[in-house]
C-alpha positions in Angstrom: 0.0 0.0 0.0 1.3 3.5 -0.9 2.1 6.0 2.0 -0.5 8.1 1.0 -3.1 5.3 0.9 -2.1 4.1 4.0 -2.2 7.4 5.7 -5.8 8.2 4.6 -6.7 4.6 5.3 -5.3 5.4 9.1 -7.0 8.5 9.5 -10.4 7.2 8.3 -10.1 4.7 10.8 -9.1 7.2 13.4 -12.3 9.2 12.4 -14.6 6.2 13.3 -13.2 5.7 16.4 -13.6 8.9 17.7 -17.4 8.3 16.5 -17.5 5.3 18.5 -16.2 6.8 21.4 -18.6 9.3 21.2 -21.2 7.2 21.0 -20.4 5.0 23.5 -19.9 8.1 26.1 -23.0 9.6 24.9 -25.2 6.4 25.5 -23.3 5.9 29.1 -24.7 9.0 29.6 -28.5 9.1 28.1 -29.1 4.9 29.2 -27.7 3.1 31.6 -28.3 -0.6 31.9 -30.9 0.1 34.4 -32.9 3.3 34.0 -34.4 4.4 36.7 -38.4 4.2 37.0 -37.9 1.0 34.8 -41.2 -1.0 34.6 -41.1 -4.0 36.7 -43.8 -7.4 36.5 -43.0 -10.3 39.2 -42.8 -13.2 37.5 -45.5 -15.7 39.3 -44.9 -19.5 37.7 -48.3 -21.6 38.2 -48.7 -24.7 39.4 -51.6 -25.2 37.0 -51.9 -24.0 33.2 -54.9 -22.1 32.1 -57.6 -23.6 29.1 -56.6 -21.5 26.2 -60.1 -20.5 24.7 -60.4 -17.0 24.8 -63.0 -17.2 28.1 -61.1 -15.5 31.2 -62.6 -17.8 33.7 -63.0 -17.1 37.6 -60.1 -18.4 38.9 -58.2 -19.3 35.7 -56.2 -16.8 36.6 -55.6 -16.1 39.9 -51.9 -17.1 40.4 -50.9 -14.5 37.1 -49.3 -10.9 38.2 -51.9 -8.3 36.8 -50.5 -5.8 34.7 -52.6 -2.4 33.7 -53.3 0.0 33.2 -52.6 0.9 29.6 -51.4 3.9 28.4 -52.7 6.5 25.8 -48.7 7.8 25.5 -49.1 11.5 23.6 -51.5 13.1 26.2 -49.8 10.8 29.2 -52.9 9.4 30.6 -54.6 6.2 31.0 -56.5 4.8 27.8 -60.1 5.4 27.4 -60.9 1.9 26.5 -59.1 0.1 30.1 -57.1 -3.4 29.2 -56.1 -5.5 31.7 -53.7 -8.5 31.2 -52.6 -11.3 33.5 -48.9 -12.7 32.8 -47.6 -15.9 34.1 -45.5 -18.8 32.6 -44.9 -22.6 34.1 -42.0 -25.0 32.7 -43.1 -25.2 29.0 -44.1 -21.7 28.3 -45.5 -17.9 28.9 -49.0 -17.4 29.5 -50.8 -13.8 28.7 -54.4 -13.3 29.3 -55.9 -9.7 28.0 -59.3 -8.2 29.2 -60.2 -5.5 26.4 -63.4 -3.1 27.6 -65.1 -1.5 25.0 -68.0 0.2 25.6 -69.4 -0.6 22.1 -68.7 -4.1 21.1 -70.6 -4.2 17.9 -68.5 -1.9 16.6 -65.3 -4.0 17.5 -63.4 -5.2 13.7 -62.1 -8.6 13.4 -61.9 -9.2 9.8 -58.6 -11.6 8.9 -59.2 -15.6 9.2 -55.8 -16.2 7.8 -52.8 -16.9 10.2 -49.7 -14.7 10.1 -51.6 -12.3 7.5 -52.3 -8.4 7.9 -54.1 -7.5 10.6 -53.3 -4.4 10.7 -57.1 -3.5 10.1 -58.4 -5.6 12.6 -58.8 -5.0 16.6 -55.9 -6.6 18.2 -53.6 -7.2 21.2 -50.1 -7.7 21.5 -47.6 -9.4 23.5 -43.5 -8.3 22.7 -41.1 -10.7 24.6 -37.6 -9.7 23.9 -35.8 -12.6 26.1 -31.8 -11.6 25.6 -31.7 -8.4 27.4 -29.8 -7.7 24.3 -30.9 -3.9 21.9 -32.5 -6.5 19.6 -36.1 -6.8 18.0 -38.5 -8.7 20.5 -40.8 -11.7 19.2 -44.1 -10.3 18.7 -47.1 -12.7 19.1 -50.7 -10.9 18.2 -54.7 -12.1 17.8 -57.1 -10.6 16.8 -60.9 -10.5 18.2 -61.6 -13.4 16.2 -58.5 -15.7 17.5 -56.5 -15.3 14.4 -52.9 -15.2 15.1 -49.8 -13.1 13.4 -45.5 -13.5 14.9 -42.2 -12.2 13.7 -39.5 -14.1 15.0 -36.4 -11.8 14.9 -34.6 -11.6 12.0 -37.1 -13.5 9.8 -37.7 -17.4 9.9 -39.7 -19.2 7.0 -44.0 -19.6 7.1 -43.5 -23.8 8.1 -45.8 -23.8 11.5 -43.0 -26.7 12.4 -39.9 -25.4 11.8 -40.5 -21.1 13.2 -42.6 -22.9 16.2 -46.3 -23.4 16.9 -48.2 -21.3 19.9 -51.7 -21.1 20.6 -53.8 -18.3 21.0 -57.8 -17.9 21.3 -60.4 -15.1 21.5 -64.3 -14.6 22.5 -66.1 -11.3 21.8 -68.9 -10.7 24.8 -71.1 -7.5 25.7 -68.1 -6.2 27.9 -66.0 -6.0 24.8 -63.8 -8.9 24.0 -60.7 -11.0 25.6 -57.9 -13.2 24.7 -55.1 -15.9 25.6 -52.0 -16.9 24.1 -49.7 -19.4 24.7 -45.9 -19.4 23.7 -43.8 -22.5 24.7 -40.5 -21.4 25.5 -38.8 -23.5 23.0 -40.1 -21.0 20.1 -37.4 -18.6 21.8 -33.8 -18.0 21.6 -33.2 -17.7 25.3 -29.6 -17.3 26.7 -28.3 -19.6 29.5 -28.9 -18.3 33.0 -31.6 -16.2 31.9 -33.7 -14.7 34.2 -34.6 -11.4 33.1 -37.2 -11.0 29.5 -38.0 -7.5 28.4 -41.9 -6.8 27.7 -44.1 -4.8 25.4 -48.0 -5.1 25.8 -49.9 -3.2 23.4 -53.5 -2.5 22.1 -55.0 -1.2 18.6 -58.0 0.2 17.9 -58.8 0.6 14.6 -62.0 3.1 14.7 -60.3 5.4 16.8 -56.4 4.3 15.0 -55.5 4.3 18.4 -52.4 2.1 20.1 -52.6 1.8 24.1 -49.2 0.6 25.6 -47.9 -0.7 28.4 -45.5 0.5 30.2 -45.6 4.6 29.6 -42.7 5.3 27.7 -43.5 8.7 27.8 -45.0 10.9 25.5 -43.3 9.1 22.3 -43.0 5.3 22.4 -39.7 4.4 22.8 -38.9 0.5 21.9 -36.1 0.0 24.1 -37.9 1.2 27.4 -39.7 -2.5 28.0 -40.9 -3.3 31.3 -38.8 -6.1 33.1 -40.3 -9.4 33.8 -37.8 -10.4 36.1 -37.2 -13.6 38.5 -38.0 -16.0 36.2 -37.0 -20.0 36.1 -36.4 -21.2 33.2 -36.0 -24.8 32.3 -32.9 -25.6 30.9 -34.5 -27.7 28.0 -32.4 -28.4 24.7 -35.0 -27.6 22.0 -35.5 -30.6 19.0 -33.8 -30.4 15.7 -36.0 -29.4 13.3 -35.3 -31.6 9.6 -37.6 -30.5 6.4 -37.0 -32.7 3.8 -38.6 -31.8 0.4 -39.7 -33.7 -2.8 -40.8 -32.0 -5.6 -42.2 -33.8 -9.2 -41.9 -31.0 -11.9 -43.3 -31.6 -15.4 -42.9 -29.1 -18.0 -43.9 -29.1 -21.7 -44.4 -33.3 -20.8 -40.9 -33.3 -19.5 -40.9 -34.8 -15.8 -38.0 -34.5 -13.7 -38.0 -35.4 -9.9 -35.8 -33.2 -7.4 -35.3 -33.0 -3.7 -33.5 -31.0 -0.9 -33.2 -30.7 2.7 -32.9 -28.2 5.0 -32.0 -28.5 8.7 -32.4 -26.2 12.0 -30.7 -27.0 15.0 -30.8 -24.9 18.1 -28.9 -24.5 20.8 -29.6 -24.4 25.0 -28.4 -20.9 24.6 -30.5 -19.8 21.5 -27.8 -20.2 19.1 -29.5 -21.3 15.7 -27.6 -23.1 12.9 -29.2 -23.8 9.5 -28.5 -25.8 6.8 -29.8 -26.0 3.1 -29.2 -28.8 0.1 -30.5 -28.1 -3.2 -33.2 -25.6 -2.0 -36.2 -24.7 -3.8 -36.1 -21.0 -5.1 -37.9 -21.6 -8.3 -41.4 -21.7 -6.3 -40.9 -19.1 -4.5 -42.5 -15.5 -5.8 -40.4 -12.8 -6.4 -41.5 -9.5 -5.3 -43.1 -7.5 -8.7 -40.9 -4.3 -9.1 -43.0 -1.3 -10.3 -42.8 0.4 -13.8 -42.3 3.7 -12.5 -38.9 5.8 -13.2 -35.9 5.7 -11.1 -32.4 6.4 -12.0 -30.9 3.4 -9.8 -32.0 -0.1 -10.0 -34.1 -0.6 -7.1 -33.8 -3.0 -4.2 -36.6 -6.0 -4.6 -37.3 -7.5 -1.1 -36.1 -10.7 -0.7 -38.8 -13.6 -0.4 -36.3 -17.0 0.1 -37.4 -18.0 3.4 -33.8 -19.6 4.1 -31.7 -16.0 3.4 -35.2 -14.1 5.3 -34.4 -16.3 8.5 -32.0 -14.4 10.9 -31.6 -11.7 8.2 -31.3 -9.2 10.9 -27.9 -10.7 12.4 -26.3 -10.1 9.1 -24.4 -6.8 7.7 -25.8 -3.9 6.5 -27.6 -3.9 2.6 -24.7 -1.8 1.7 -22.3 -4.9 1.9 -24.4 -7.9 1.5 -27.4 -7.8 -0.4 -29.3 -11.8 -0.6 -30.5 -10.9 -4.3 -27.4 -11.0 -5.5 -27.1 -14.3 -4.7 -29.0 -16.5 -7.5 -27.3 -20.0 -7.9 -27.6 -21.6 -4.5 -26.8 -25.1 -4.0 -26.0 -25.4 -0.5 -25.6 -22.9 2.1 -24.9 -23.2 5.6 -25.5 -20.2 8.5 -25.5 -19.7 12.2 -26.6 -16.8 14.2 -27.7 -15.7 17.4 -26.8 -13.9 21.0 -24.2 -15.1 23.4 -24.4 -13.0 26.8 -23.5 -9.3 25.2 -21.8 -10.6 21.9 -24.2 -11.4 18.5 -23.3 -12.8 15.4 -24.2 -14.0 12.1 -22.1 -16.1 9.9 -23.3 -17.4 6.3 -21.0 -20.0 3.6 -22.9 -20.2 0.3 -21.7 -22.3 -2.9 -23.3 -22.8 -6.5 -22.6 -22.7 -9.6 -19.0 -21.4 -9.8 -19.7 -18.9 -6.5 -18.9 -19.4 -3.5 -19.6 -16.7 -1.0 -19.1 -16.2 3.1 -20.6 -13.2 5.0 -20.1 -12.6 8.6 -21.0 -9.8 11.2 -20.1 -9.7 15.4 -21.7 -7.1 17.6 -21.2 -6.2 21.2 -24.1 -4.6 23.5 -22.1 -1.9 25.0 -25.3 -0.4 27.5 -28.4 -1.2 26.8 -28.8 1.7 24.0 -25.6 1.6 22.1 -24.0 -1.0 20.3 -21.1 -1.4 18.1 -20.3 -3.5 15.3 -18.0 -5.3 12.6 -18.6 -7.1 9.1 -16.9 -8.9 6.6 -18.6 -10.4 3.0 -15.9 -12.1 0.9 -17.1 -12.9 -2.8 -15.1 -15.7 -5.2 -16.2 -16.3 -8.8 -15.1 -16.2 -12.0 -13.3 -12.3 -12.4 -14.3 -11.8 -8.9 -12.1 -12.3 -5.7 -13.7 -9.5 -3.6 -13.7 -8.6 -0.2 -15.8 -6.0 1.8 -15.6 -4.7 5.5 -17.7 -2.9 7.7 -17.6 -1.3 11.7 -19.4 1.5 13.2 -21.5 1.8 16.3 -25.2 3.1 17.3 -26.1 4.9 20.3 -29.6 5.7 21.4 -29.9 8.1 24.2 -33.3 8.5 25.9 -35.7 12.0 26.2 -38.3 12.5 28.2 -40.3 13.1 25.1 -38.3 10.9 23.2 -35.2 9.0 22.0 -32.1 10.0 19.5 -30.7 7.4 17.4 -27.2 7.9 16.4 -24.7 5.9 13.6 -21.5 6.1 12.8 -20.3 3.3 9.5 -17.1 3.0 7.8 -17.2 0.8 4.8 -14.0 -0.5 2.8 -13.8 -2.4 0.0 -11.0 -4.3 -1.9 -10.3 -7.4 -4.4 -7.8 -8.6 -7.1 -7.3 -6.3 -9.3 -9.8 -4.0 -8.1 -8.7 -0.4 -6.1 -9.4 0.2 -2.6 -12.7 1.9 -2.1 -14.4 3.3 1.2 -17.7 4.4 2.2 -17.9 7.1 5.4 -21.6 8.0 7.2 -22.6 10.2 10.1 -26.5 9.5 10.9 -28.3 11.5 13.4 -32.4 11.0 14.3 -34.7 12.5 16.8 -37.8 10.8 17.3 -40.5 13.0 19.4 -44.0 11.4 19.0 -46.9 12.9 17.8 -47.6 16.5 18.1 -43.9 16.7 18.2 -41.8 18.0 15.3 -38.6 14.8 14.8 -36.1 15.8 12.7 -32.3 14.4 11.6 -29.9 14.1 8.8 -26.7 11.8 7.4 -23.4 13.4 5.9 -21.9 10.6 3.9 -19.2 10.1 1.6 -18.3 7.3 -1.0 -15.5 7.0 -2.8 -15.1 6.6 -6.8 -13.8 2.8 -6.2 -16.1 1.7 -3.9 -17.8 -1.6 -5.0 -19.3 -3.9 -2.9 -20.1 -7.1 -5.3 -22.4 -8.5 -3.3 -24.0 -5.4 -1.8 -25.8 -2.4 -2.9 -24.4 0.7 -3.8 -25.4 1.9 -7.0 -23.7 5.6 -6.8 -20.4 6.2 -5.7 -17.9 8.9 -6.5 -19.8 11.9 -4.4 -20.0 13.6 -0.7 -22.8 15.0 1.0 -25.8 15.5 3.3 -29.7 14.9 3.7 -32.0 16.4 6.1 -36.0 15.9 6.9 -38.1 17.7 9.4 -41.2 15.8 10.1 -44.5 16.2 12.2 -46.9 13.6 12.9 -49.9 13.5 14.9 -53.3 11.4 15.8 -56.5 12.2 17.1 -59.4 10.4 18.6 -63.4 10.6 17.8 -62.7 13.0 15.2 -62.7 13.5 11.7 -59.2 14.4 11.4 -57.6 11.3 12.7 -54.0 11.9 11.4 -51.8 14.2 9.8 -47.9 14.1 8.9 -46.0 16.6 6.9 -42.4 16.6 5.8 -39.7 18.6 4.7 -36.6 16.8 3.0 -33.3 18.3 1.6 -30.3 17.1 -0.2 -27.1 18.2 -1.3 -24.4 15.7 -2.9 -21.6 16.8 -4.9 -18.8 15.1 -7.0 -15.7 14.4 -5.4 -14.1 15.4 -8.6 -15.6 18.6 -8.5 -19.2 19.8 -9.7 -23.1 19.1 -7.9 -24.1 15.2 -8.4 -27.7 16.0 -7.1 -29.8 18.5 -5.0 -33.4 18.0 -3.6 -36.2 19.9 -2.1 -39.5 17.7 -1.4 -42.7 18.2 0.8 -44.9 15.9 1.5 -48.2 15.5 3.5 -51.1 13.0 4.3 -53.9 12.9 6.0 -56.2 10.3 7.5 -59.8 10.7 7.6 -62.6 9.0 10.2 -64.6 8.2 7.0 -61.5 5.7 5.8 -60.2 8.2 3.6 -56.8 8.5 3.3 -55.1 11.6 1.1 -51.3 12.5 0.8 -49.7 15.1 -1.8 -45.8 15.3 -2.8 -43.8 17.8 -4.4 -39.9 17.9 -5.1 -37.5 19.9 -6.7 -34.9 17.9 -8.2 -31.6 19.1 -10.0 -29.2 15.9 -11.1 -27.5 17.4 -13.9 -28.4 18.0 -16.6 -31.7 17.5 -15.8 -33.8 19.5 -13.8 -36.8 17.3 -12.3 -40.3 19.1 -11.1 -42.9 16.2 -9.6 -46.1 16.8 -8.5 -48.0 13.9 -6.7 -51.2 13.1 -5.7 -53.1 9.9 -4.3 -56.1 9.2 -2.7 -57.1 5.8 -0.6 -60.3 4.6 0.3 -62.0 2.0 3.0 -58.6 3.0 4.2 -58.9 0.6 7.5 -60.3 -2.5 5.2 -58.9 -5.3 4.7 -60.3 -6.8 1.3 -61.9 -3.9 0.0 -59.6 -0.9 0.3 -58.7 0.9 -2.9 -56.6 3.9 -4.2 -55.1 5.9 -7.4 -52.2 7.6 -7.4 -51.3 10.4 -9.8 -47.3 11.7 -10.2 -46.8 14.4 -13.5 -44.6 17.0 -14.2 -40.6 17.0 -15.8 -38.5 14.1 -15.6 -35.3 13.1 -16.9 -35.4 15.8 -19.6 -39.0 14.8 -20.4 -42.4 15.4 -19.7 -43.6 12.6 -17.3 -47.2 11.2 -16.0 -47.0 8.4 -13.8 -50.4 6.6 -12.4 -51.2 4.0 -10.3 -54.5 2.1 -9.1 -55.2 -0.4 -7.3 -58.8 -1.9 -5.8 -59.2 -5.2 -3.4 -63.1 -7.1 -4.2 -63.9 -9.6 -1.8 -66.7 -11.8 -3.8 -67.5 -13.9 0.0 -65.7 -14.2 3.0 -63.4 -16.5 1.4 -62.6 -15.5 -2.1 -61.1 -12.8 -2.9 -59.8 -10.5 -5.6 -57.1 -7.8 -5.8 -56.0 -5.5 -9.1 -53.4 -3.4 -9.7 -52.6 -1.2 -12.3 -49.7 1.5 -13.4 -48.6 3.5 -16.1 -45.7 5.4 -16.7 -45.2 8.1 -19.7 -41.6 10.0 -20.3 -42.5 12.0 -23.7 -39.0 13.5 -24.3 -39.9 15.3 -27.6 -36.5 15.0 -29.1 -36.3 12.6 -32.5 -33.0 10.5 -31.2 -34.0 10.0 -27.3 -37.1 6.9 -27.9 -40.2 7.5 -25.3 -40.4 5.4 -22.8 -44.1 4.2 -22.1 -44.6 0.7 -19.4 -48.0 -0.2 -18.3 -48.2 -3.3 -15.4 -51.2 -5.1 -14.6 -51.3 -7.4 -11.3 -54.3 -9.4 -10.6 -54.2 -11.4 -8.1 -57.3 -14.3 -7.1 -57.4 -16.1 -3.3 -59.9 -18.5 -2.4 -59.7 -19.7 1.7 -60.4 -23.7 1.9 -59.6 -22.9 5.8 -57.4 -21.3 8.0 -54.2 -24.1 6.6 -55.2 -24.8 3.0 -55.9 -21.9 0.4 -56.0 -21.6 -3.9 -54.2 -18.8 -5.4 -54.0 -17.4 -8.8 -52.0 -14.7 -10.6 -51.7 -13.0 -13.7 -48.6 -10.3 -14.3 -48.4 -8.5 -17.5 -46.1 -5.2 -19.0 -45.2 -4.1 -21.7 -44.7 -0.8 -23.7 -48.3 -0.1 -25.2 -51.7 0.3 -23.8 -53.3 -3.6 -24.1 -49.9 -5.0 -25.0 -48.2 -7.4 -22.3 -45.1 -8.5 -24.5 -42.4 -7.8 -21.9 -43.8 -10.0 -19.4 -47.1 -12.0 -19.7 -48.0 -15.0 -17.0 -50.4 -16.7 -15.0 -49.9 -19.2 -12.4 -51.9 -21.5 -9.7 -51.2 -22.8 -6.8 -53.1 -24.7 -4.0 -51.1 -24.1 -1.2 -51.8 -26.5 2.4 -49.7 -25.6 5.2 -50.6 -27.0 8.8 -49.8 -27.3 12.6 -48.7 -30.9 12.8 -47.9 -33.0 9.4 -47.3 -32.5 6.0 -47.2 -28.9 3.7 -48.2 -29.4 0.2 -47.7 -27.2 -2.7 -49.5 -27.8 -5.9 -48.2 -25.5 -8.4 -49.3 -25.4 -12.2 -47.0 -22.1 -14.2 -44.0 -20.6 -13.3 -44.2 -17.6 -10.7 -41.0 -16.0 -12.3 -40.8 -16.6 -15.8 -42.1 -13.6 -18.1 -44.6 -16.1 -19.8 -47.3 -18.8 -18.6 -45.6 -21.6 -18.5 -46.8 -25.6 -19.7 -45.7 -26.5 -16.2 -47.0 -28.7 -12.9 -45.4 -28.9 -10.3 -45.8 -31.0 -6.6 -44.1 -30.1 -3.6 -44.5 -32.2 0.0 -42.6 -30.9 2.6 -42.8 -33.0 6.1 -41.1 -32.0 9.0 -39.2 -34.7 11.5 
C-alpha cells in the first residue's frame, strides 16, 4: 500500500473511532443498563396451566401478576378503552391473558381468518417478549378478536408452522368487549443460559379510533427499548428438538418430468444459538417481489422472499455490503446466528454454480442503548475475488419526550485487481412522537472505487448530506384522525468537482374518520443535466379494510429531460368471505420530444385471485403482464396457480401449475411435500 493510501486509510479509521467513542460516552450518559423508573412485572410461575379458549374464567387466573393499566402515551394518561392482562408462565411456556373493555362491542373489527396475515385493520392485542436483554427486535405474538394469530420471530424465519414454532392463541367477543389468551412455549425462543430477566411490550389497537394503548408509559413518544422487566423468572434448561424439512418435488414441464429433492436442517442451541443448513433448495417456487414500472435512475432494491436468506436476516451486515438478491445460484448454504451473553453474530457459507460466498457480522451490546459493530462479505467467482468490510457503532440516548438514534459506519472495499474503495456515514435522528416535530440528517461520503459485489451501492464517486423535518400527529373521535407533513433536503456533490444531485420535497397526508386516506408530494430535483419538477397526488379509500380498500395515485410534471405522468391504481373485491380478488394497475409516460432519445411508455397489470379452503389450506392465482403499449403485455405475460396446504402438525403441500417468475405462462406442474421430522 502506498504512504499516501495508508495514511488516509489510518485517518479514516481514526475518524470512526472517535465516532465510537462518542457514542459509547453519549449512550453511558442518556441509558444506563438500568434506567431508573424501569417497569417491573413479578414473574409468578403456576402450578396449573390455564384452558386456552379465549373465556377469562374465575379463577383461571388467579396465580398471574396483573398488569394495567394501559397507556394513551401523547397526552400521558390512561387509555379510554381500560385493558387488563394477566402474565404468568410454568415449565413449558408464557401465558398472557388480555381483558379489552369496549363500551361498544358491535363496533369492535375482526376481519382476517388467515394466520400470520395483515391484521393491521383488525382490533388486536399484542404481546412483545424480547428474552436476551440484548438492543435487539423482541418476538411479537398478536390475535385478533376473532382468535387469528400473526408472529415475527427476529430476524425473519420461514412460514412452516414446524420449523418457526407453533403457539396457541384464542379469543371470544362478549357484551363487555372482547378477551384473549395466548400461549408461547418457551422452545419457540432463543433464550440465553442463566436467563432470568425477558423484556416486555403489551400493546392495544383500535382501529375506529387508530389508536395504540401501551404498556408501560414510555412517555410521551413510544420508545422501543424502554420494555418493562419481567424479572425472577425460572427457566427450564431444556435443549430444544432439531427441526429436519426434507422436500420432494415432481416438476413436469412441456411433458418433461424430472424429480428433485433437498433438505434443510435447523438445529438450536440451550443458549438460542441457531444453525441452519440448506441442500439443493427450492427457489424456483418461491415468488419474487413484482418491481414497479415507475422511473428511477438506480435499480431498485426488490425484497427478498427465500425464506432460508429471510431467516435471521437481521444478524447479518448492512444492505450496503451484502445484499441476498445477488445471490442467485444456490446449491447449498450453511448459517448460524444468534446472541451469546452481550456478543451477537451471524455467519453465512454459500456455494453454487462457480460462487462461493461467506458473510459474517459480530456485535457487542455496550449499554443497553448503544452498540457497536464489525462485518466482513468475501465474494469468489469467476473475475471476482472480492472482499468488503464494515464497523461502526449506534447509540440511542433516551428524552423524556423521546429517544435519538445515532450511527456512525465505515465501509471499505477491496479485491484482485480491483482499487481500494471506502464508504464514510454520520447518521443522526430525533424521534419526538406525535404532536412533536422529529427531525435528523446523514453526511456521507463514498468513494469513486467503492464496489461492494455482493452489496448495494449503486452511486459512488460523491460527498454529501440529507435532512428531513417531520410532524406527525393522531387524534381520537374526530374526523381528522391523522396528519404528517415533511420537509426533506439534499445536497451531494462530486468528489471530482461539480453538484451530483440536489433535492427539495414536501410531503403531507392525511387520514380521515370516514377511511379516507389523502397524501400530496412535491420535489425539486436538479441531477444534472436535468432539472426534475414532480407533482404527486393519491387518494385511498376503505382505508382501515382489509379486502376492499382501494386507491389511485397520480405523479406528473418534468423528468429526466421529459415530460412525465406516472399513475397507479389499485382496488381489493372480496366476492365472499373466502374469495377474494385484488387489481393493480400503473402506467408510466416519459414524452421526451427529441427525435433521437425513444419514449419510454410501461403499463403493469397485477391481478391477483385467493380462495380460503380454511385457516391451513388456500388456492391462489396470478396473472402479471407489462409491456410498452396500452393492451400489449409482451415484456412480461403470465399466469400461475397454486393450491397451497400448510398445517400445525404434518405435511405442507404445494401444488403448483405455471412458473411464478418466468415472463410467460408456463406448460408446467409442479408437486411439492414438505414433512417436517
Amino acid at each position: 500500500m502506498n504512504p499516501v493510501r495508508k495514511k488516509a486509510l489510518l485517518w479514516n479509521c481514526l475518524l470512526i473511532l472517535k465516532g465510537v467513542l462518542f457514542l459509547v460516552g453519549l449512550a453511558a450518559a442518556g441509558g444506563k443498563d438500568t434506567e431508573p423508573g424501569v417497569a417491573v412485572i413479578p414473574a409468578q410461575q403456576l402450578s396449573r396451566p390455564p384452558t386456552i379458549d379465549g373465556v377469562l374464567s374465575p379463577g383461571e387466573w388467579d396465580g398471574a401478576a396483573r398488569i394495567a393499566p394501559f397507556w394513551y402515551l401523547k397526552e400521558q394518561r390512561e387509555a379510554d378503552l381500560p385493558t387488563t392482562v394477566f402474565l404468568a408462565y410454568t415449565s413449558d411456556g408464557i401465558y398472557a391473558a388480555f381483558d379489552c373493555y369496549d363500551p361498544e362491542p358491535e363496533k369492535i373489527q375482526a376481519q382476517e381468518v388467515r394466520r400470520n396475515a395483515d391484521l393491521s385493520k383488525d382490533d388486536y392485542v399484542e404481546l412483545a417478549i424480547e428474552p436476551t436483554g440484548l438492543d435487539v427486535a423482541p418476538y411479537i405474538f398478536r390475535v385478533n378478536a376473532r382468535g387469528t394469530q400473526y408472529d415475527e420471530i427476529p430476524g425473519g424465519s420461514v412460514s412452516n408452522v414446524q420449523w418457526r414454532g407453533d403457539w396457541k392463541a384464542a379469543a371470544v367477543r362478549h357484551e363487555r368487549g372482547w378477551s384473549a389468551e395466548m400461549f408461547i412455549p418457551f422452545r419457540m425462543l432463543r433464550i440465553p443460559q442463566g436467563q432470568q430477566t425477558f423484556g416486555v411490550v403489551l400493546l392495544r389497537f383500535v382501529p375506529r379510533l387508530g389508536t395504540t394503548y401501551y404498556y408501560p408509559n414510555t412517555g410521551t413518544a413510544y420508545d422501543p427499548l424502554k420494555r418493562a422487566r419481567w424479572k425472577g423468572l425460572q427457566l427450564p434448561e431444556a435443549v430444544p428438538a432439531p427441526v429436519i424439512l426434507p422436500y420432494i418435488q415432481l416438476d413436469s414441464t412441456s411433458g418433461n418430468a424430472e424429480w428433485r429433492s433437498g433438505l434443510d436442517v435447523k438445529l438450536t442451541s440451550r443458549g438460542g444459538i441457531a444453525t441452519l443448513l440448506t441442500l439443493n433448495p427450492d427457489f424456483k417456487n418461491i415468488a419474487r417481489e413484482v418491481d414497479s414500472v415507475s422511473f428511477s435512475y438506480v435499480p431498485r432494491i426488490v425484497p427478498e422472499t427465500r425464506p432460508f436468506f429471510i431467516e435471521g436476516d437481521a444478524f447479518f451486515p448492512d444492505t450496503t455490503l451484502f445484499y441476498s438478491g445477488n445471490l442467485q445460484m444456490v446449491d447449498a448454504a450453511l448459517k448460524s446466528f444468534g446472541a451469546l451473553g452481550r456478543w451477537s453474530y451471524g455467519a453465512l457459507a454459500t456455494t453454487g454454480g462457480n460462487q462461493k460466498a461467506v458473510v459474517g457480522r459480530l456485535g457487542y451490546q455496550i449499554t443497553d442503548r448503544s452498540r457497536t459493530e464489525v462485518q466482513i462479505v468475501r465474494d469468489d467467482r469467476p473475475g471476482v475475488h472480492a472482499t468488503a468490510f464494515g464497523a461502526g457503532a449506534v447509540a440511542s440516548p433516551a428524552f423524556p419526550d423521546g429517544y435519538a438514534i445515532i450511527a456512525a459506519l465505515y465501509f471499505r472495499t477491496s479485491g484482485q485487481n480491483m482499487p481500494v474503495g471506502e464508504k464514510m456515514a454520520l447518521s443522526f435522528w430525533r424521534y419526538r412522537g406525535d404532536g412533536r416535530i422529529s427531525f435528523g440528517g446523514q453526511i456521507q461520503q463514498i468513494s469513486r472505487a467503492f464496489n461492494p459485489t455482493l452489496g448495494y451501492a449503486p452511486e459512488v464517486g460523491i460527498r454529501g448530506y440529507n435532512t428531513a423535518v417531520i410532524y406527525e400527529n393522531h387524534w381520537q373521535n374526530r374526523p381528522l384522525q391523522e396528519l404528517s407533513a415533511s420537509i426533506s433536503v439534499l445536497q451531494r456533490w462530486k468528489l471530482d468537482g461539480g453538484v451530483f444531485d440536489e433535492a427539495v420535497g414536501v410531503w403531507g397526508s392525511a387520514v380521515l374518520r370516514n377511511d379516507i386516506a389523502l397524501s400530496v408530494f412535491g420535489q425539486l430535483y436538479h441531477r444534472p443535466p436535468y432539472r426534475d419538477r414532480i407533482l404527486e397526488a393519491s387518494t385511498s379509500w376503505n382505508y382501515r379494510k382489509l379486502y376492499n380498500s382501494g386507491g389511485v395515485m397520480v405523479s406528473f410534471g418534468k423528468e429526466a429531460g421529459g415530460d412525465s405522468l406516472f399513475w397507479r391504481f389499485s382496488q381489493g373485491i372480496p366476492f365472499t368471505s373466502r374469495l377474494r380478488l385484488k387489481m393493480e394497475y400503473e402506467r408510466s409516460q416519459i414524452l421526451y420530444h427529441d427525435p433521437v432519445t425513444p419514449d419510454r411508455n410501461l403499463h403493469q397489470l397485477i391481478v391477483t385471485l385467493n380462495y380460503d379452503i380454511d385457516a391451513e389450506r388456500s388456492i391462489g392465482g396470478r396473472y402479471i403482464g407489462r409491456g410498452s403499449r396500452f393492451g400489449g403485455f409482451e415484456q412480461m405475460n403470465t399466469f400461475y396457480l397454486t393450491y397451497r396446504q400448510q398445517v400445525r402438525r404434518g405435511t405442507d403441500i404445494f401444488l403448483i401449475f405455471g412458473d411464478p417468475n418466468a415472463s410467460s405462462t408456463q406448460t408446467r406442474f409442479a408437486v411439492k411435500v414438505m414433512t417436517p421430522w
